[in-house]
C-alpha positions in Angstrom: 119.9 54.3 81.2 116.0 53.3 80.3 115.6 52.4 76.5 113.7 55.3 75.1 110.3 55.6 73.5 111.1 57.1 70.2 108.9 60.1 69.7 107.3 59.1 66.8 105.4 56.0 68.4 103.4 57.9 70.9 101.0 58.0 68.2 97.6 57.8 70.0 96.2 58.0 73.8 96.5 54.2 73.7 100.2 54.9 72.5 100.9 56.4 75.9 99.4 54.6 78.1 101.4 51.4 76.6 104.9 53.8 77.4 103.4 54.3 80.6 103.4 51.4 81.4 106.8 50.5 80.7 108.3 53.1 83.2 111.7 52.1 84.7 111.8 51.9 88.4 114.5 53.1 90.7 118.1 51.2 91.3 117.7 49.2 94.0 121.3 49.0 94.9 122.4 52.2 94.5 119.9 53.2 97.0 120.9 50.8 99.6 124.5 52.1 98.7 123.4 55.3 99.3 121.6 54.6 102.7 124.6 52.8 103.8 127.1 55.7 103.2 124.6 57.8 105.0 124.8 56.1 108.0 128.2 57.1 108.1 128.7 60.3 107.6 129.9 62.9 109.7 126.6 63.6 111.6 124.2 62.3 113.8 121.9 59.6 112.5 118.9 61.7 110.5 120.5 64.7 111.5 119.6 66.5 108.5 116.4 65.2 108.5 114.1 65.3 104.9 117.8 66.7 103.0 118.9 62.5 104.1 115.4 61.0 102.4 116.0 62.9 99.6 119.6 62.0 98.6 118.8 58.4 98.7 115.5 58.7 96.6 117.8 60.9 93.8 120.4 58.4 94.2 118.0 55.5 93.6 116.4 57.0 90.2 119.9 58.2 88.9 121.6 54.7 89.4 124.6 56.4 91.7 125.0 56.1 95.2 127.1 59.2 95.2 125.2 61.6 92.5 125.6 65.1 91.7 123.0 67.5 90.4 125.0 69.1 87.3 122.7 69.7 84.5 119.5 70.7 85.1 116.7 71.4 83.1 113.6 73.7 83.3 111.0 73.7 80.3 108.8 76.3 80.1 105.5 75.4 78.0 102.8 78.1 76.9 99.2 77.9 75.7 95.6 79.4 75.1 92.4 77.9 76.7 89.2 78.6 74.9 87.6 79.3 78.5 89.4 82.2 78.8 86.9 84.0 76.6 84.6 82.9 79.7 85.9 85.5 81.9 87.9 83.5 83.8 90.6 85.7 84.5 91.7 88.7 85.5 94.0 89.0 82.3 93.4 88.6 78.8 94.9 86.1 76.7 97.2 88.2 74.8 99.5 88.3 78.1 100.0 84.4 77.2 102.3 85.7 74.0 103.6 88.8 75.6 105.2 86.6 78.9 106.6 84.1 76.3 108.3 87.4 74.5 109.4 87.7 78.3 110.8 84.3 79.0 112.9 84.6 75.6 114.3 88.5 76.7 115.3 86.8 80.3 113.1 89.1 82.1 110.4 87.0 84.1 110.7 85.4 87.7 112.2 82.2 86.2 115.1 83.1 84.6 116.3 84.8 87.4 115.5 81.5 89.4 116.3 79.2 86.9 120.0 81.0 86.4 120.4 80.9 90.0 119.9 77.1 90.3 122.3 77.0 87.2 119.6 75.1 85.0 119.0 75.7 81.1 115.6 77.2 80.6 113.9 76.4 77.3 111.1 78.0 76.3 107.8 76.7 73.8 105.0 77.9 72.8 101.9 75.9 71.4 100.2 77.0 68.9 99.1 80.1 70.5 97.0 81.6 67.8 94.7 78.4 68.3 93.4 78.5 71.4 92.2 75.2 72.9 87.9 74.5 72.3 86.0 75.8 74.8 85.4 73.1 77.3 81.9 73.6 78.6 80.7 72.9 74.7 82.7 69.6 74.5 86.5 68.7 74.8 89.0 71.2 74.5 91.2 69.1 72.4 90.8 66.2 70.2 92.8 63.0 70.9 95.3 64.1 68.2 95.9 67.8 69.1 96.3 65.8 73.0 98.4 63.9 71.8 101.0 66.6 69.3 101.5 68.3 72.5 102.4 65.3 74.9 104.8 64.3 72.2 106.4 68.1 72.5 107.0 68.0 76.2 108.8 64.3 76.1 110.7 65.5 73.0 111.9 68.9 74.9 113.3 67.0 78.0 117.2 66.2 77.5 118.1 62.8 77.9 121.6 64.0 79.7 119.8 66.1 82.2 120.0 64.9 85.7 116.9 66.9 87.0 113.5 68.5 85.4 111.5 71.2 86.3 108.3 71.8 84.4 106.6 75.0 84.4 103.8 76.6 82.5 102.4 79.9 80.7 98.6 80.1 80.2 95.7 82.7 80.8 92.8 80.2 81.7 94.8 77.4 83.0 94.1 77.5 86.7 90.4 76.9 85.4 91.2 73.6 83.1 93.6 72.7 86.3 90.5 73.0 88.7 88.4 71.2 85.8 90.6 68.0 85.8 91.1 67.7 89.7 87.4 67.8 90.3 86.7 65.2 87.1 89.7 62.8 88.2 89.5 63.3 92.3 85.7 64.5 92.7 84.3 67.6 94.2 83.0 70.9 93.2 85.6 73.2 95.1 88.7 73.5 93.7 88.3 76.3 92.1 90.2 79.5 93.6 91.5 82.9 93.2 94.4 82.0 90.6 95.3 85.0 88.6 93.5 87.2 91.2 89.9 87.4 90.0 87.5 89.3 91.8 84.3 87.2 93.3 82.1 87.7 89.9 85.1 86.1 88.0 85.6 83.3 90.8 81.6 82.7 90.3 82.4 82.8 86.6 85.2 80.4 86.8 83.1 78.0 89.1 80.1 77.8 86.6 82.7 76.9 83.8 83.9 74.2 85.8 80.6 72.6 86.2 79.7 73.3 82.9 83.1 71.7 81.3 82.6 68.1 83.7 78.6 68.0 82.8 80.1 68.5 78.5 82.8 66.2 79.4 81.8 63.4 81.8 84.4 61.4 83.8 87.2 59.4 82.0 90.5 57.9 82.3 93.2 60.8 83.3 94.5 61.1 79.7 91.0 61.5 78.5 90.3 64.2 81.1 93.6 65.8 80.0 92.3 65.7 76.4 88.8 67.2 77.2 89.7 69.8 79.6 93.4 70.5 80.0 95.3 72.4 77.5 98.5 72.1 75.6 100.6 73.4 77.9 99.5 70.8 80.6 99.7 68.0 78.0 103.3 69.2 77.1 104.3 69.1 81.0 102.7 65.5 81.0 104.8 64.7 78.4 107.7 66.1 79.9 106.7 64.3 83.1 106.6 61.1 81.7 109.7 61.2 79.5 112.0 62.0 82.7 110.9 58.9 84.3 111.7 57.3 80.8 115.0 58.6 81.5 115.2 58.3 84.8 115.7 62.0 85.3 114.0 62.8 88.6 111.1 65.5 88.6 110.4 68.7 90.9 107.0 69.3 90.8 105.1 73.3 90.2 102.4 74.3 91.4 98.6 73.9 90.9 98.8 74.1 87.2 101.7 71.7 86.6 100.4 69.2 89.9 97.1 69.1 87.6 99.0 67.9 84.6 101.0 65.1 86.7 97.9 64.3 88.5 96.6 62.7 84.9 99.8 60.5 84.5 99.0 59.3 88.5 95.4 58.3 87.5 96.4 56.2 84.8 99.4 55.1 87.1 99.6 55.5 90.5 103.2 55.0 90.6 103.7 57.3 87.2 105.0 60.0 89.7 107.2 58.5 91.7 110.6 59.9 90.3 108.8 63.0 91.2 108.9 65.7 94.2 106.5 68.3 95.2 108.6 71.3 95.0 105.8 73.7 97.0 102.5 74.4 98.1 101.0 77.0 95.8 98.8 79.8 97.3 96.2 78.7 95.1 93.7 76.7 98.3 93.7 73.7 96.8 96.6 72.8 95.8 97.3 71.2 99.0 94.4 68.5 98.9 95.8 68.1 95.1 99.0 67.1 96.5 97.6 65.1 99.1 95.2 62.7 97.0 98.9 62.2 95.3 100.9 61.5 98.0 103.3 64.4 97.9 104.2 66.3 100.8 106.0 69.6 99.5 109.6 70.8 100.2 108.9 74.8 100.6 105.6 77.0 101.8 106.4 80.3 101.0 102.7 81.4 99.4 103.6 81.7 95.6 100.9 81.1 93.2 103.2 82.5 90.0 103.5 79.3 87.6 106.2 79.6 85.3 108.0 77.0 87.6 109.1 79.4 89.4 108.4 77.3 93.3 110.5 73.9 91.9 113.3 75.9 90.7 113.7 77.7 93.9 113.2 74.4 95.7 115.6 72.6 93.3 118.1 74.2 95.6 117.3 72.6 98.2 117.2 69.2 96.3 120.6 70.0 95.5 121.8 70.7 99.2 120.5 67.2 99.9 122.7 65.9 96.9 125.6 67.7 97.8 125.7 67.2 101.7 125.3 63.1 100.7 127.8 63.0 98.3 130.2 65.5 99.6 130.5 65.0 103.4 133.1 62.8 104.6 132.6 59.9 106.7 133.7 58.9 110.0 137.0 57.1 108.8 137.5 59.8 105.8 137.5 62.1 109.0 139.5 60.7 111.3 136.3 61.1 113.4 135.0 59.0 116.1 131.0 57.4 115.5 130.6 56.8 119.2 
């Protein structure tokens, strides 16, 4: 097990990076013990193609060449954006409070996907009746109210977890997501649809962009997150970064939550590597997102929902890797001839 950052001495952006750069790596052994009990098990060599890769990375960052998946966690993390006052939305951001009532009652996409995948959902909200600055006048959050809710996220993830899934809850956010990709990956075009605005609000939503980098010029990626994210993509951050404290390995959301990991990878461009892409989102560019990060996603099935909703569905195919690895028999457990 990694020794763990107390809470309490993330204190500062400088803090952070400091824990950042004191991230565990992956067990050497245990993934060569897990390659070589690959290699024979009762199937052809790379029979079962990405589900074999897989295994062997989980194996590596949980220190066991024969791992299971049994106690998942999904965190669920909710703010306000000052942008959203912009018109940046096709929702207002009261329906930030009334989908966290939702979460609680068990009635959203995520519980049902997250009691499926047999994962404890836990649910928190950040300071929702004080919305985040208003970016394109200067940084949405000081260093401090950064830093409170980074230090929420790595205090919500469960040291005895064996997987994370980080999902969000934010009218606004795929506007502050947009904002940080362009500042930390360049560009002018990563805006899109996200909630379903109509071409006025997309023409809004671009103009707030620009506005927000020109109030906020280019930084480090914890800056960025500071000036134009919002809590709830500090908390996944957090979150992020506290699993691989832990050595908990990751499934990465959508466009929202890739945005909030993509701030950990520009301060470290191995911060992520306990991490999976659980999905391409619907939202256009997501993809290059993933991309610039090296991630190549497990499912394509056109969601653009948040909440994450497209890692916990593709948590289950993490854990048909895990399962098939540590499971299977092998050739002599069999009785089987290797040929």
């Amino acid at each position: 097990m990694a020794q763990e950052t107390p809470n309490r001495d993330l204190r500062d952006i400088a803090a952070i990076r400091a824990a950042l750069a004191a991230l565990p790596g992956p067990s050497a052994v245990a993934e060569a013990e897990a390659r070589a009990r690959d290699a024979v098990l009762t199937k052809p060599p790379g029979a079962l193609g990405r589900l074999e890769e897989l295994a062997v990375w989980y194996a590596g960052w949980r220190d066991d060449p024969r791992p299971r998946i049994e106690l998942p966690q999904v965190l669920v993390f909710a703010g306000n954006h000052g942008v959203a006052a912009r018109g940046v939305s096709a929702f207002p951001a009261e329906v930030t409070g009334q989908m966290v009532a939702n979460f609680r009652a068990g009635g959203a996409a995520i519980n049902q996907l997250a009691e499926m995948a047999g994962a404890r959902l836990d649910v928190h909200a950040l300071s929702l009746d004080r919305p985040t600055a208003d970016f394109t006048q200067g940084p949405a959050m000081s260093e401090a109210e950064m830093v409170e809710a980074f230090r929420t996220g790595w205090s919500a993830v469960r040291p005895e977890s064996d997987l994370l899934v980080a999902g969000e809850m934010g009218i606004g956010n795929t506007t502050s997501a947009a904002a940080i990709a362009s500042a930390l990956l360049g560009g002018d075009d990563w805006a899109g649809a996200g909630t379903g605005v109509d071409a006025a609000g997309l023409a809004r939503k671009r103009e707030t962009i620009a506005a927000g980098l020109a109030a906020n010029p280019a930084r480090s990626g914890l800056e960025v997150l500071a000036a134009l994210g919002g809590r709830e993509l500090a908390a996944m951050a957090g979150a992020i970064a506290a699993a691989r404290m832990h050595r908990i390995p990751v499934v990465l959301d959508g466009f929202i939550c890739s945005a909030a990991a993509l701030t950990l990878w520009a301060e470290r461009r191995d911060a992520l590597d306990h991490a999976v892409a659980g999905h391409l989102s619907a939202e256009g560019a997501h993809g290059r997102m993933l991309e610039a990060m090296g991630k190549r996603p497990l499912l394509d099935l056109g969601l653009r929902l948040g909440e994450g909703s497209g890692a916990a569905l593709a948590l289950q195919i993490l854990r048909g890797a895990v399962e098939c690895h540590s499971g299977m028999a092998t050739f002599a457990e069999a009785g089987v001839s290797d040929g």
